[in-house]
N, C-alpha and C positions, 0 to 999 in steps of 0.2 A: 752193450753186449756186442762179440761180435758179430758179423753180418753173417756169416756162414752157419752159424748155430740160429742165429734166427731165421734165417729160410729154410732149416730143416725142420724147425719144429711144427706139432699138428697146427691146425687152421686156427683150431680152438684155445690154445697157448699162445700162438703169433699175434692172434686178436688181443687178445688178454694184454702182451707186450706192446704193441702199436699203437692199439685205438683206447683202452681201460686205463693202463697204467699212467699213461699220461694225465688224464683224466683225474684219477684220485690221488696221487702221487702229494698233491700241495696240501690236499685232510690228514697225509701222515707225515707230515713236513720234509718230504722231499725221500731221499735215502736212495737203493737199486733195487729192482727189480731182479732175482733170480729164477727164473722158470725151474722146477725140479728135474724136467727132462733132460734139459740144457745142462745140468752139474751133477749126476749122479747116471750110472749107469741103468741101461735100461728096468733091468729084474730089479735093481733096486729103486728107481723111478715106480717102478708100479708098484712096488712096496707100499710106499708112503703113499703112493695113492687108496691103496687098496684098504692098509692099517688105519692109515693117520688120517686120512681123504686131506694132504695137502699136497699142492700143485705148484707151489710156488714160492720162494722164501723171502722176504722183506728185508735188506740188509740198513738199518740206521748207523753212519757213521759215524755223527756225531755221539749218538749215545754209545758205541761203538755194545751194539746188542743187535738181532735178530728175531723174526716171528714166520710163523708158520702163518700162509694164506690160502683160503680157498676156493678156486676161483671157475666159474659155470659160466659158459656166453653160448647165447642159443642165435641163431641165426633166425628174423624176421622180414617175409615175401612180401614182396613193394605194396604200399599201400596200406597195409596190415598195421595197426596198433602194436607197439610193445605192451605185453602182459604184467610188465613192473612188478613182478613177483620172483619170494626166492619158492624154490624147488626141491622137496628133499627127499632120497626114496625112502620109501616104509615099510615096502613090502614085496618080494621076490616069490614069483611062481614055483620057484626051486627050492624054496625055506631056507635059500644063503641070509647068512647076516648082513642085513640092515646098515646104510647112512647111516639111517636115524639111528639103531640100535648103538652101532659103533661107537657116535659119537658121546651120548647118551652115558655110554659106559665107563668113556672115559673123564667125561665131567662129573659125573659121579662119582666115582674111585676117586677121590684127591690124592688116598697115600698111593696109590698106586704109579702116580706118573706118566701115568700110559699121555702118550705125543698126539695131539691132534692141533688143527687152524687155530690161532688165534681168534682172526679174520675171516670170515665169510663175504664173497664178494661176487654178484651175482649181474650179468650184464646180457642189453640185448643189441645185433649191429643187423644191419643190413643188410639180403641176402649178398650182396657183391664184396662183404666184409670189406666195407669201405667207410664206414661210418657210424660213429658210436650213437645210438639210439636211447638211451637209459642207461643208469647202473646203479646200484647201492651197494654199502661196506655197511657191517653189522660184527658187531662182536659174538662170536659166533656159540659162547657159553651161555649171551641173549638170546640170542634165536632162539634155542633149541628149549632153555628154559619155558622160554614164551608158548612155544607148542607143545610142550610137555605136561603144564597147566591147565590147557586149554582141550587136549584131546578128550575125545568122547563125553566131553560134557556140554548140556542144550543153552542153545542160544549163542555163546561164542566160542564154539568147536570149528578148529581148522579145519578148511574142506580136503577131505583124499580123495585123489581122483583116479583113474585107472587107463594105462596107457592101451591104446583100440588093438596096438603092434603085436607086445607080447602078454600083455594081461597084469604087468607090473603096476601096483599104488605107488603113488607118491603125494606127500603134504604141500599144500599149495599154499602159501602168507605171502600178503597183498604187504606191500610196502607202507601203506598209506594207515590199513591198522596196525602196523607195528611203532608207528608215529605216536597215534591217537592209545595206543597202549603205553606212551609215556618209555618207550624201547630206545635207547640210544641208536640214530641211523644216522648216515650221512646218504643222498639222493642226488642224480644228477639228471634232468629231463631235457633231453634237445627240443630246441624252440625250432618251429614250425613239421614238428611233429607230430600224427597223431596219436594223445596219448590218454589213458585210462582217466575220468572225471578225478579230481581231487589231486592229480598231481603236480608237483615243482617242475614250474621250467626255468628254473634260474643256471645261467654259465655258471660251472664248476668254480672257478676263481674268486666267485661276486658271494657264495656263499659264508656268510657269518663264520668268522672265525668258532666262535663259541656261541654256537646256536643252538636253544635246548636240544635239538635233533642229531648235534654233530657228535661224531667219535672225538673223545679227549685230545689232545694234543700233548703231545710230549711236551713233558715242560723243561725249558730251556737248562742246560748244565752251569752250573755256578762257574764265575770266572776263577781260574786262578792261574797268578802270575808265575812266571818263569821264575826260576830259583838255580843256583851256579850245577846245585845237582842232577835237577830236572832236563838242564841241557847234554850235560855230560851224557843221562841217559840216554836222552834223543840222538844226541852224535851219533855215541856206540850201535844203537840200533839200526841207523843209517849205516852205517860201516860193515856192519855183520851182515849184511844185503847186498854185500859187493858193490854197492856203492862210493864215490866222491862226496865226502860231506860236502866239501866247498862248492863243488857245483852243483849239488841237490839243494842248499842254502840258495845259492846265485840263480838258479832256475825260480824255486818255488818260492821263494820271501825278499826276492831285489836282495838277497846277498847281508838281509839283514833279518835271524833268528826271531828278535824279540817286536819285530813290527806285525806280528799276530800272535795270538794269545795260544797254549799250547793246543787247546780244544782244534781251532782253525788250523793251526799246523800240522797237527797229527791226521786229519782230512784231507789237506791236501797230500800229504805224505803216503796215506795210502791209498789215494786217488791213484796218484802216480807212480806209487809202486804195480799194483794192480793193472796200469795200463801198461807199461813195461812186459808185464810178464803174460799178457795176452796172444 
């Protein structure tokens, strides 16, 4: 990203960009980070915030697809425990519609299409936003399911709580039963943290690839070999970019096309088209 777009953005996105994304980046096998503030204009930045509640887009080049993320980081005062919980509103002093409602409507409606997160991804840093303290990724049609099930029914009814500020509820889910509810999570606990009984402090990297807990991983794209067409195409494409095929070859593959497989090519291709045009 460039540097100028990220020291504009809120405190609350920058964190997200800096201290989170790094973080969970290797559960969804790598890909860029796009902030929605950073790539769409403002009114329409808070569009998708407001419609879609997402903040962020996940761009996989490999699978050359995209997702919608959604992403909360709350700042915790030294000493303080992270809360390891996500956060959803549910209820507005003003009777505006609902998080929860929103998102709700739109998992529900399938023919409808309506755009929300993928991804839910909830994180807590340090008040000098200098240090990642927790975070979870949740598929965010789990979530909501999960506390949809469970609302207003005894014994394992999500807690609503009520903010002291403005009078606003919101649904509080503790990481740790959305585990033990068999929910697909991925969790990351910094060690020598004080954190909530029952949670992971394992470094983000050391966690199981394919751990009952984890978010799926994209599964890798089948090989397939170059063929006299498949290059032709690629040239051309190169070419139509105002580009030097010969020195986009000589830069990015030692000048020789077929010593990576088209998948790997076309990565770095628009690695470095992308960086060009920044």
């Amino acid at each position: 990203m460039n540097d100028n777009v990220a020291t504009s953005l809120q405190w609350s996105a920058k964190a997200f960009v800096d201290l989170v994304w790094p973080c969970i980046a290797p559960w969804m096998r790598g890909g860029e980070l796009i902030p929605v503030e950073s790539a769409a204009t403002k009114e329409f930045a808070n569009s998708l915030d407001v419609y879609a509640g997402i903040d962020a887009w996940h761009l996989c080049h490999k699978s050359q697809a995209m997702r919608g993320i959604a992403s909360r980081v709350q700042k915790i005062a030294g000493g303080k425990a992270p809360y390891n919980t996500f956060t959803i509103r549910y209820q507005l002093e003003g009777g505006t519609k609902t998080e929860y409602a929103k998102r709700i409507t739109a998992i529900r409606d399938r023919t409808g299409g309506w755009l929300y997160p993928y991804l839910t991804v909830q994180a807590y840093v340090d008040q000098d936003k200098k240090r990642l303290l927790s975070c979870a990724a949740v598929r965010t049609e789990d979530l909501y399911t999960y506390v949809e099930a469970r609302l207003g029914r005894d014994g394992e009814s999500v807690p609503i709580k009520s903010n002291e500020d403005d009078g606003n509820k919101f649904i509080v889910v503790e990481w740790s039963l959305l585990k033990r509810a068999g929910v697909q999570i991925r969790t990351y606990a910094a060690p020598s943290v004080n954190h909530p009984t029952g949670t992971d402090t394992q470094p983000p990297l050391l966690l199981p690839a394919r751990a009952p807990s984890s978010l799926p991983e994209v599964p890798p794209e089948p090989a397939v070999p170059w063929t006299p067409k498949t290059i032709t195409a690629f040239c051309r494409e190169i070419k139509a970019s105002d580009q030097d095929v010969q020195a986009v070859i000589k830069t990015l593959y030692s000048g020789n096309l077929r010593s990576v497989s088209p998948q790997e090519a076309r990565a770095k291709w628009e690695a470095y088209r992308k960086d060009r045009s920044a």
